[in-house]
C-alpha angles and dihedrals in degrees: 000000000000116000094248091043116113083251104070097027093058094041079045104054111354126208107359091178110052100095091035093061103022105043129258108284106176098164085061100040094056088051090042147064109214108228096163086106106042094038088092095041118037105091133001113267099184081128105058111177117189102034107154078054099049085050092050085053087041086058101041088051086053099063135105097224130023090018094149113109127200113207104198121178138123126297109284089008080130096254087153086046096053091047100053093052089054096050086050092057078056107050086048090051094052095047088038092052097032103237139145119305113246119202117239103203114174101205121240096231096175088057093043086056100039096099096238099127134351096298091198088050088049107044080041090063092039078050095055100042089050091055091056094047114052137265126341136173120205130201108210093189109210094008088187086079099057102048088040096053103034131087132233106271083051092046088052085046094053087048078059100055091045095058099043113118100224096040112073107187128214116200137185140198146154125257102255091046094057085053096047102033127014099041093053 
């Protein structure tokens, strides 16, 4: 691609707009990779398998109330695959239909459960700055772990975030995973 093509600006510099038009949030951006940009561009997604699936997550991210989805499946069944095709239909209907942007963040869950700092004070205030700033939807890749490795106080503040109007939150996880751990 040529240097000045959407390609390589997007890959370059990602979304400039995003703070300008959805507001500074420093506390999520440090638990979080920003992928709004490159979602349309990354790879080329002329072959798309499990449509009727990626509408009807089209359709569940859309509403206004239980707008959280669980992708369960074996180990290299392709749900990152599936989610970020579905995040792609989003991101073309937005732009398509010329609505608001709405960030994709996949959260950095090693870096949440380090111990650095108090992980439920600092996804709280993510939490907070992401109510005041529009719509986000955020890809907590192997959400067992999550679940398996928090606390308390991390896991209230994740039944927060699941019930926020404006986050809608995409989760995976294996098969096993979902058995021994999400659905206690």
């Amino acid at each position: 691609h040529a240097f000045f093509s959407p390609h390589v600006l997007i890959r370059t510099f990602g979304g400039l707009e995003k703070s300008w038009m959805l507001g500074y949030t420093s506390a999520l951006d440090r638990l979080t990779k920003e992928i709004t940009g490159e979602i349309l561009w990354k790879d080329d997604r002329s072959v798309v398998l499990h449509v009727p699936l990626i509408e009807e997550a089209h359709r569940i991210l859309a509403r206004q109330a239980n707008h959280n989805i669980l992708v369960v499946g074996p180990q290299g069944v392709g749900k990152t695959t599936f989610v970020e095709n579905a995040l792609y239909q989003l991101r073309r209907s937005e732009v398509k239909e010329s609505k608001a942007t709405t960030r994709i963040l996949t959260l950095r869950t090693a870096e949440l459960l380090s111990g650095g700092a108090p992980s439920d004070a600092f996804l709280l205030q993510a939490l907070k700055q992401a109510e005041k700033t529009g719509h986000y939807v955020l890809v907590i890749e192997n959400i067992a772990l999550l679940l398996a490795s928090a606390d308390s106080k991390v896991l209230t503040v994740l039944q927060k975030l699941l019930e926020t109007k404006n986050i809608s939150v995409i989760g995976t996880a294996r098969t096993e995973d979902y058995h021994d751990v999400i659905k206690r």
